[in-house]
C-alpha positions as CSV (number, residue, x, y, z in Angstrom):
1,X,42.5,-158.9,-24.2
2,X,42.5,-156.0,-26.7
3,X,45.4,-153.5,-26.6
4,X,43.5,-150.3,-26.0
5,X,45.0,-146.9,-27.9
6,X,43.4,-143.8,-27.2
7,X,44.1,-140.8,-29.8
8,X,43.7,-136.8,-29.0
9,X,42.6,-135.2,-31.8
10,X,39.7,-136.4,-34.4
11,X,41.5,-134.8,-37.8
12,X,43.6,-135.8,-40.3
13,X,46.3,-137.8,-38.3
14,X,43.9,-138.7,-35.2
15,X,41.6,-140.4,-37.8
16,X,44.1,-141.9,-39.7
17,X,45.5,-143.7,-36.8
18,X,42.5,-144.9,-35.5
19,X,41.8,-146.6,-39.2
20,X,45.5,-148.4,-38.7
21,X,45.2,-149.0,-35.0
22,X,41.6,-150.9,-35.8
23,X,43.1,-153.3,-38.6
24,X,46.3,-153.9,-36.3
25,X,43.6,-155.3,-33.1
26,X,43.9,-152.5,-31.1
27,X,40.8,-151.0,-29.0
28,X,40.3,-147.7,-30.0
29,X,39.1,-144.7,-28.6
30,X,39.3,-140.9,-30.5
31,X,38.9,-138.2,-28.2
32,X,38.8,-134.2,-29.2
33,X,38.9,-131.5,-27.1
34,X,36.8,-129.7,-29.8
35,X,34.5,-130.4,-32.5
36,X,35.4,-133.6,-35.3
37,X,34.9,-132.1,-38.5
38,X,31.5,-134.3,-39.7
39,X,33.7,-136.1,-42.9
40,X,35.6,-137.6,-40.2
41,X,32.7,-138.4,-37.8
42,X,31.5,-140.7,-41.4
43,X,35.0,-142.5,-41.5
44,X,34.9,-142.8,-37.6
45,X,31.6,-144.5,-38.1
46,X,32.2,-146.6,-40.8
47,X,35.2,-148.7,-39.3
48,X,33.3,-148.9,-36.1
49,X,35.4,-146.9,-34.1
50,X,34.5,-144.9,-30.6
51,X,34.8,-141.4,-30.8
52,X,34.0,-138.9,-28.5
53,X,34.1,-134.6,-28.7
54,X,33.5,-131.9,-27.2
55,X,35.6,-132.9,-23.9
56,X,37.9,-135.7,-22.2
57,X,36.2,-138.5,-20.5
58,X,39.5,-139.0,-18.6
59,X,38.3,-142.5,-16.5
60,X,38.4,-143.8,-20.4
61,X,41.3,-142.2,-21.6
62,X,43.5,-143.4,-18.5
63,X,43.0,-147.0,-19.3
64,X,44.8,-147.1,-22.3
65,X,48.2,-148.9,-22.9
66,X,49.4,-146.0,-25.1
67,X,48.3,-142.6,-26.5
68,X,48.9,-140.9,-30.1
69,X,48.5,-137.5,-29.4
70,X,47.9,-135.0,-32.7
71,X,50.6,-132.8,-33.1
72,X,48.5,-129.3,-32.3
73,X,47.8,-130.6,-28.7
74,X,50.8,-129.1,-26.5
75,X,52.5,-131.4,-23.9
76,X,50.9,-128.5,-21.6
77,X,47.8,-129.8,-22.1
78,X,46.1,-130.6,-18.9
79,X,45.0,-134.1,-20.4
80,X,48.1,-134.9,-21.6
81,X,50.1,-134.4,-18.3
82,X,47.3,-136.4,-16.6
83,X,48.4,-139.3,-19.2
84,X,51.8,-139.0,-18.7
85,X,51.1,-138.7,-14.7
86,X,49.9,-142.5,-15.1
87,X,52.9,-143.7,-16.9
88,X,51.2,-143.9,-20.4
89,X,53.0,-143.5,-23.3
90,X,52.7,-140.6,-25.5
91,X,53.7,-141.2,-29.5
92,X,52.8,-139.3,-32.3
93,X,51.4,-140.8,-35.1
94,X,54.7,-141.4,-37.3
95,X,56.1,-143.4,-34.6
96,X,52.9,-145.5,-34.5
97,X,52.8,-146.0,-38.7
98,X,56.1,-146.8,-39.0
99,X,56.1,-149.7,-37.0
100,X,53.9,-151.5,-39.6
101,X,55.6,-150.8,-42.9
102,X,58.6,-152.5,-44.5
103,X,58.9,-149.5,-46.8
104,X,61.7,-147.1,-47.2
105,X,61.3,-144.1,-45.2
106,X,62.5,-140.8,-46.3
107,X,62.0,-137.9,-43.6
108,X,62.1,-134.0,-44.4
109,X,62.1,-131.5,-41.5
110,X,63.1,-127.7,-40.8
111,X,61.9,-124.7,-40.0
112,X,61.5,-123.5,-43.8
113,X,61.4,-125.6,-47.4
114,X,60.2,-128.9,-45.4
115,X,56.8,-128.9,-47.6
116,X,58.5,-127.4,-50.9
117,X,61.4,-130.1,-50.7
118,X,58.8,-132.5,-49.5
119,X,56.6,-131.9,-53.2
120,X,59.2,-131.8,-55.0
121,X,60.8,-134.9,-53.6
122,X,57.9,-136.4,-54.1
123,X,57.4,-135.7,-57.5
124,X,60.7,-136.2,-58.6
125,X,60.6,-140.0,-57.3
126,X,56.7,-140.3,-59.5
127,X,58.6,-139.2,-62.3
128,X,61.0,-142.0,-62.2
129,X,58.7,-144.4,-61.7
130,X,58.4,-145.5,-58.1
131,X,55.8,-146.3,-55.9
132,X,55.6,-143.4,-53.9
133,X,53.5,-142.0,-50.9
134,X,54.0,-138.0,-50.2
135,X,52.3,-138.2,-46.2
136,X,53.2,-136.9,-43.1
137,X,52.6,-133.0,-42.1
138,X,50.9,-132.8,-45.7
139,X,48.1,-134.5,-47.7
140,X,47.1,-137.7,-46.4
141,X,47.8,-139.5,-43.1
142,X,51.0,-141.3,-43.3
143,X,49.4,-143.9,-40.9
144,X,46.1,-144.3,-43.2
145,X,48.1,-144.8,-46.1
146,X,49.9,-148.0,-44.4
147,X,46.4,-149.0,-43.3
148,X,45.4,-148.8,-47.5
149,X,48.3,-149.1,-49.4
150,X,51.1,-151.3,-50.6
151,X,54.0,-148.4,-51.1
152,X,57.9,-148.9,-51.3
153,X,58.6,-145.8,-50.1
154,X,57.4,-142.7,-48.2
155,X,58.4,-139.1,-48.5
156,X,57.3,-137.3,-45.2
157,X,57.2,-134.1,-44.2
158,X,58.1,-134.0,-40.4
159,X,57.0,-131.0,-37.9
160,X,58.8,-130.8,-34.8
161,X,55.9,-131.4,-32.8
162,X,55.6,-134.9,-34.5
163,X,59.3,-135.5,-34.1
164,X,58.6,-134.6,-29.8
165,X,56.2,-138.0,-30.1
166,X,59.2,-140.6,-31.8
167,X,61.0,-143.2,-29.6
168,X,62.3,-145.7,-32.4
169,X,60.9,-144.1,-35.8
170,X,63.8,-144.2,-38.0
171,X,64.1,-142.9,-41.5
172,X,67.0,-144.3,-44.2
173,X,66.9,-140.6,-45.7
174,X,66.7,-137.5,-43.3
175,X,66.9,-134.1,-44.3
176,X,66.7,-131.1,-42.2
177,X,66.4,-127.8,-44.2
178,X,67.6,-125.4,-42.2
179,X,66.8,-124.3,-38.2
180,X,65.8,-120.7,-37.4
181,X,63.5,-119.7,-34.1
182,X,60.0,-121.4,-34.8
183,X,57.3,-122.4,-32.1
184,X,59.3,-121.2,-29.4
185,X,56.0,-120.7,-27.8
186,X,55.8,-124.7,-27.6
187,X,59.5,-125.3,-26.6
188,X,59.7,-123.0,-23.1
189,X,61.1,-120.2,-25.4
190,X,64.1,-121.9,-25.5
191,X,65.6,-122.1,-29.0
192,X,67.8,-125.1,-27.5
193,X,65.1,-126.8,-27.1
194,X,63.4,-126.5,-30.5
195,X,66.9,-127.0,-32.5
196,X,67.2,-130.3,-30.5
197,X,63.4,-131.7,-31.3
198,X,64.2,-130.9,-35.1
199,X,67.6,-133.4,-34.4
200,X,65.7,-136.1,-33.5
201,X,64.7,-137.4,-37.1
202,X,68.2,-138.8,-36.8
203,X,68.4,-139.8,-32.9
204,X,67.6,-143.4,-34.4
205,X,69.5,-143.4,-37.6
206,X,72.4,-146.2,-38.2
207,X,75.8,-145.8,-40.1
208,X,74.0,-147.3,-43.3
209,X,71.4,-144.2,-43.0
210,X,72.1,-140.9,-44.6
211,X,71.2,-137.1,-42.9
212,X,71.4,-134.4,-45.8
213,X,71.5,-131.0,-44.2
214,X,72.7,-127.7,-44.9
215,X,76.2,-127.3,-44.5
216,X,75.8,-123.0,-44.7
217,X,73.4,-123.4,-41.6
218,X,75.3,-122.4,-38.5
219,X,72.6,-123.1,-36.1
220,X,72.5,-127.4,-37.6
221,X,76.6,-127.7,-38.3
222,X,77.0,-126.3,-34.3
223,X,75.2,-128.9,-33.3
224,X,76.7,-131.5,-35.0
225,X,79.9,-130.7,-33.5
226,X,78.4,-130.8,-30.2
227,X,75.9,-134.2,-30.8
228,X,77.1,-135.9,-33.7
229,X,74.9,-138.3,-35.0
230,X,75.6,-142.4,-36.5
231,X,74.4,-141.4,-39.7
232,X,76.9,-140.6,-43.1
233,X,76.4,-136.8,-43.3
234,X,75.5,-135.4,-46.7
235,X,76.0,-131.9,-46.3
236,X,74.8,-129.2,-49.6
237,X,76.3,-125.8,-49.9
238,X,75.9,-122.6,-51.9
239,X,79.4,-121.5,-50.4
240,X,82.0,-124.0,-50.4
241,X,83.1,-126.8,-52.8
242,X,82.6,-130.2,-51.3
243,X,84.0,-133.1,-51.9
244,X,80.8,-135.2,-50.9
245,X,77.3,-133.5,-51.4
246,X,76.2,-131.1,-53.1
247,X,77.8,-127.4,-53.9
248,X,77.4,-124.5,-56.1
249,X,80.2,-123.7,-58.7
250,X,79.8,-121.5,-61.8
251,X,76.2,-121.9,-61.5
252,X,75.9,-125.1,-61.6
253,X,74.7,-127.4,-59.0
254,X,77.4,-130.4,-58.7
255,X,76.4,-133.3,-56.2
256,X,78.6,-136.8,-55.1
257,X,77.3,-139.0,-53.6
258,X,78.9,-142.7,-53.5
259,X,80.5,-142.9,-56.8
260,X,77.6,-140.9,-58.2
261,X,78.0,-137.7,-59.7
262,X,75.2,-135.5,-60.9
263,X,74.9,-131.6,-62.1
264,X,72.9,-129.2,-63.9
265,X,72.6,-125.5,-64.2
266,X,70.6,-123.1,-61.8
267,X,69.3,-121.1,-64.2
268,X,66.9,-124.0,-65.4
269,X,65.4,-124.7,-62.2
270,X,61.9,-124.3,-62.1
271,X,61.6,-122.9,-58.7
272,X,63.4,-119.6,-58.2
273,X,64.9,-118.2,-55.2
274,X,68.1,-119.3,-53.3
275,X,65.9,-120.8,-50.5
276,X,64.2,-122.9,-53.6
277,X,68.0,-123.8,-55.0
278,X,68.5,-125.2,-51.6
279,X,65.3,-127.5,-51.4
280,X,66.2,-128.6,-55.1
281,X,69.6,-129.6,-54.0
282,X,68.4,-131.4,-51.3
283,X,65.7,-133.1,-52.9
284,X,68.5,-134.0,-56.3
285,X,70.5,-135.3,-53.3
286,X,68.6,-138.2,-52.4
287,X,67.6,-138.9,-55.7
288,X,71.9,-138.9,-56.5
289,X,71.6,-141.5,-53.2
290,X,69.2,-143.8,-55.0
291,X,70.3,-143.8,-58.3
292,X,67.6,-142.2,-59.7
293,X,68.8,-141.6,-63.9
294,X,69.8,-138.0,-64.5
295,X,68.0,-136.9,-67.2
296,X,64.8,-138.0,-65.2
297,X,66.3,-135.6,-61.7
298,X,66.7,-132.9,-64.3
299,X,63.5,-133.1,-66.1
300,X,61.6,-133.3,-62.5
301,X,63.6,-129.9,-61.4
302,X,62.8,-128.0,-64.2
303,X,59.0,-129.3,-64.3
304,X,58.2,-128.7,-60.6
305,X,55.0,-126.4,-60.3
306,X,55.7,-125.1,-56.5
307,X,53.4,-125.7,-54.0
308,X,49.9,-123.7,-53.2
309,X,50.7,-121.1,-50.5
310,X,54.3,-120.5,-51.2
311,X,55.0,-117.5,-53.0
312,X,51.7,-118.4,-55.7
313,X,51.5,-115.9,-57.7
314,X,47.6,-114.9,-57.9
315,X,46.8,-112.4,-60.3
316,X,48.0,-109.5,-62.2
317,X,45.9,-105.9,-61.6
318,X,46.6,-103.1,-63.0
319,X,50.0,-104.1,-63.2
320,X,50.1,-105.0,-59.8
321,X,51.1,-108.5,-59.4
322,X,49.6,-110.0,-56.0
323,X,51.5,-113.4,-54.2
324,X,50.0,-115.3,-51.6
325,X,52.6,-116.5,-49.3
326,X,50.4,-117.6,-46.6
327,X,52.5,-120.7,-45.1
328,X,55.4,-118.2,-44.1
329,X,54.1,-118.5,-40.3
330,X,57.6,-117.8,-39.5
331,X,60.1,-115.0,-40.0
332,X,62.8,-117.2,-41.7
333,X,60.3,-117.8,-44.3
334,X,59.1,-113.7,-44.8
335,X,62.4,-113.2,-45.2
336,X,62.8,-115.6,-48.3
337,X,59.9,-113.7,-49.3
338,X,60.6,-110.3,-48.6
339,X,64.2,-110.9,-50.3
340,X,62.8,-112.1,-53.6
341,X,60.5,-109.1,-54.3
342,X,62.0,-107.4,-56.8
343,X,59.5,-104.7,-57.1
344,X,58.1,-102.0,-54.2
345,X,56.3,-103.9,-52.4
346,X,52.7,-103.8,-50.2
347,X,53.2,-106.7,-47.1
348,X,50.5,-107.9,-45.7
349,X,52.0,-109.2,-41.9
350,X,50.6,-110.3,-39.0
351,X,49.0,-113.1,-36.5
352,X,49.5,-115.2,-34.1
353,X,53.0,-114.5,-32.8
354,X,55.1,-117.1,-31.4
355,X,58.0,-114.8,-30.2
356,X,58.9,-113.8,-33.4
357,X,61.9,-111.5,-33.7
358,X,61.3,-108.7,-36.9
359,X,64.5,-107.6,-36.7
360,X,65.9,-109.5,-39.4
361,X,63.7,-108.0,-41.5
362,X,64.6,-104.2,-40.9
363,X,66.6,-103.9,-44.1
364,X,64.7,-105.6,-46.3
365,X,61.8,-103.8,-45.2
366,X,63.7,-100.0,-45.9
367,X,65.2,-101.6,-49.2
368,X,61.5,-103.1,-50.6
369,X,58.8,-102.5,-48.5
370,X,56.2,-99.3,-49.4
371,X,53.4,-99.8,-47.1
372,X,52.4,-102.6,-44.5
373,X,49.2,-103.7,-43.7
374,X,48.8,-105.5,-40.5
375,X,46.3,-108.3,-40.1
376,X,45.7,-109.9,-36.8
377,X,43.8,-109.7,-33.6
378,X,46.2,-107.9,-31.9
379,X,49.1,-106.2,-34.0
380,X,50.6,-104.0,-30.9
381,X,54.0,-105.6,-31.5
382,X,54.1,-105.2,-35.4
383,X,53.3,-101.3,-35.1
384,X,55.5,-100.8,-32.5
385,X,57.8,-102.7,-34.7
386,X,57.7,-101.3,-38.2
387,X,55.5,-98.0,-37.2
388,X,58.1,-95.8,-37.9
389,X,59.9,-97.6,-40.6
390,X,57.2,-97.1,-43.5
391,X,54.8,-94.0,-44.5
392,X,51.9,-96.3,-44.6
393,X,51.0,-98.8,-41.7
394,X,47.6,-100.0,-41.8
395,X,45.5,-102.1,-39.1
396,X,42.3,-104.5,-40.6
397,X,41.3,-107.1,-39.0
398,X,39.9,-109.0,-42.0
399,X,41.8,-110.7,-45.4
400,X,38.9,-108.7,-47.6
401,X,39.5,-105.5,-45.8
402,X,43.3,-105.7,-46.4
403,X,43.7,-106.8,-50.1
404,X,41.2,-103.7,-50.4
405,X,43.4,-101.4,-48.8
406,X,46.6,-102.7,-50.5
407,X,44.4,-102.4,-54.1
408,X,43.9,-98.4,-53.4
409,X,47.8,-97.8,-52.0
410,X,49.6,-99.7,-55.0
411,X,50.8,-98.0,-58.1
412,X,51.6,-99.6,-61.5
413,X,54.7,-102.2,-61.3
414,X,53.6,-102.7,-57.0
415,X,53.5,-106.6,-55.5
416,X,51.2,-106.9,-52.8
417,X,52.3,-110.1,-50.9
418,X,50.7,-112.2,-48.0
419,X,53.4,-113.2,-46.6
420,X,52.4,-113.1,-42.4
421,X,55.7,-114.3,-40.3
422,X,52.6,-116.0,-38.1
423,X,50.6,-118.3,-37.2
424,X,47.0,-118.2,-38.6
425,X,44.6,-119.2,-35.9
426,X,43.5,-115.7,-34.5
427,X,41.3,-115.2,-37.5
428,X,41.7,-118.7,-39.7
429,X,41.2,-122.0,-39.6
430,X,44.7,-122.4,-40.9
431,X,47.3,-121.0,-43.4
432,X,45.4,-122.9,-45.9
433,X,42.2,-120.9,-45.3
434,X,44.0,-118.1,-44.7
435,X,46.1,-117.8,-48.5
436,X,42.4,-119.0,-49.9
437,X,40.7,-116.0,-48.2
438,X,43.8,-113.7,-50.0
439,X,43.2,-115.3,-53.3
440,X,39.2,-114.9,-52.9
441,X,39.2,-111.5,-51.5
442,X,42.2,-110.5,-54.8
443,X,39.7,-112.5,-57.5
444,X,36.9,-110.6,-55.9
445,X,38.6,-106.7,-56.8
């Protein structure tokens, strides 16, 4: 008799599953709340697999042995606690994968710099020749790429919500960025909570594993005091000297690692940015772990494009040079942004907000901010906010209506940057369509 697996959610991840759960025997059910976008229903189709939408048929869904559950679906979801009220496991789907590849697995998580450090990662190990897959919150399905590939090792970008799904995924490599207040809508609006999913990339780890983190995060080295972890800690730095991982000194990035020593200058980074110094540290660090030759972890750091959505520059205007920073949905990552402007500056803010707290950004916002343009269903909480704090504070309700308004407010020498501190789902698909609309509506001046 056929293991059944049932999977909520008929996207990237949900579909991906179902391709590896199929191959591996198991009876396979895809169920979505909503709609399945119709390039999936084709895949669905073509390996023969059951899908359903529109609704839960709960009678089939109760039957299965276990459940992979996309990582939008909340564990409030009334058809999730109905699953878990029968005693069915609930995974997510880098648990499920990584039960079926002998590969080396190298995991990147964090509230900020998890998809930068992810890319660039990724790119640095292509340059040196290895047989790479980049999966996991971006591009491709990890899971579909075990079903269709042969690859050595994996570079995956982890959310927090896929980490909430784990019970023995364990990667060689872990990073975790950095931790600031993120989806505390999702975690009881308890930051404890949140900080604690975001630790369990490691839960699994062994002595002969590694954790990179960052050693000037308060939030991560407190909680390695309080819940140390198996793994050899690799800690990077832009304010001490270390005498294992990676530190800052005379501009230089220094990392040692295991009788391997590696630097460079951070002026010839390609990404700039202290945020992006970080991610590059991080990302040198693992390639330091594996040996990777130096010339190749330098050429690959000053090479590395960025990645779309992330402080993209779109166009020059009149002078006025317009960035799309859609995937800030948090304000960790608006600060990054906010701080690098280096010219006055027209934000474009707003969203779905997860219990964001703006008051990190108050001096930024004095010291570079000249008029703020709020886009989102409801943007009570930003004007009562930031209302007094600039001359201009405008309210649209659509990306083509605000890069207009931001066009007739900027002067010579301006930026106008996207860069929301929220989520995107009150008026976009995602941050995806979201920074597309921006660069669309900026082409379209």
């Amino acid at each position: 008799m056929k293991k059944k697996l049932v999977i909520l959610g008929g996207g990237e991840s949900g579909v991906g599953t179902a391709i590896l759960a199929k191959q591996k025997g198991y009876e396979v059910l895809v169920s979505d709340f909503g709609k399945i976008k119709e390039t999936y229903k084709k895949v669905l189709t073509d390996f023969d697999i059951v899908w359903e939408e529109g609704g839960h048929t709960e009678a089939a869904i109760v039957e299965a042995a276990i459940v992979m559950k996309s990582p939008g679906i909340p564990d409030k979801a009334p058809i999730v606690k109905t699953i878990l009220d029968h005693g069915i496991p609930v995974i997510s789907e880098i648990e499920f994968a990584a039960k079926y590849t002998d590969a080396m697995l190298i995991g990147i998580t964090g509230s900020n710099g998890k998809t930068t450090t992810t890319s660039l990662l990724g790119y640095l190990l292509e340059q040196a020749k290895l047989n790479v897959g980049i999966a996991g919150n971006i591009g491709d399905s990890f899971a579909k790429m075990v079903a269709q590939q042969s690859i050595d090792t994996y570079v995956l970008e982890i959310s927090s919500f896929q980490l909430d799904g784990v019970v023995d995924f364990a990667p060689h490599i872990a990073i975790i960025t950095n931790i600031t207040p993120d989806h505390l809508d999702r975690y009881e609006y308890e930051f404890d909570n949140y900080i604690a999913a975001k630790f369990r990339i490691a839960m699994n780890q062994t002595p002969e594993d590694y954790l990179i983190y960052d050693a000037d995060d308060p939030v991560i080295t407190d909680w390695l005091k309080k819940h140390p972890v198996r793994s050899k800690l690799v800690p990077f730095s832009m304010k001490q000297t270390l005498d294992y991982g990676a530190y800052i000194e005379d501009n230089k990035i220094h990392i040692n690692t295991d009788n391997n020593h590696f630097s460079m200058t951070t002026r010839d980074l390609a990404l700039k940015g202290q945020h992006n110094t970080k991610n590059a540290m991080a990302a040198a660090t693992v390639a330091n772990l594996l040996s990777i030759r130096k010339a190749t972890i330098r050429e690959s750091l000053e090479g590395f494009q960025g990645v779309e959505h992330r402080l993209e520059q779109v166009l020059k205007i009149g002078n006025v040079q317009y960035i799309n920073d859609s995937k800030a949905t948090n304000v960790n990552a608006t600060f990054y942004a906010l701080d690098s402007m280096s010219a006055p500056t027209v934000w474009i803010v707003g969203g779905v907000d997860k219990g964001n707290d703006y008051r990190d950004l108050y001096p930024l916002i004095n010291e570079k901010v000249k008029a703020i343009i709020c886009l989102g269903v409801d943007n009570a909480k930003l004007m009562s906010h930031f209302g007094n704090m600039v001359d201009i504070i405008i309210e649209t309700q659509s990306m083509t209506e605000a890069v207009k308004i931001a066009y007739k407010v900027t002067e010579k020498g301006d930026n106008v940057l996207l860069s929301p501190a929220c989520a995107s789902f009150d008026l976009f698909e995602n941050y995806e369509d979201r920074g597309r609309q921006f660069k669309n509506a900026v082409r379209n001046l």
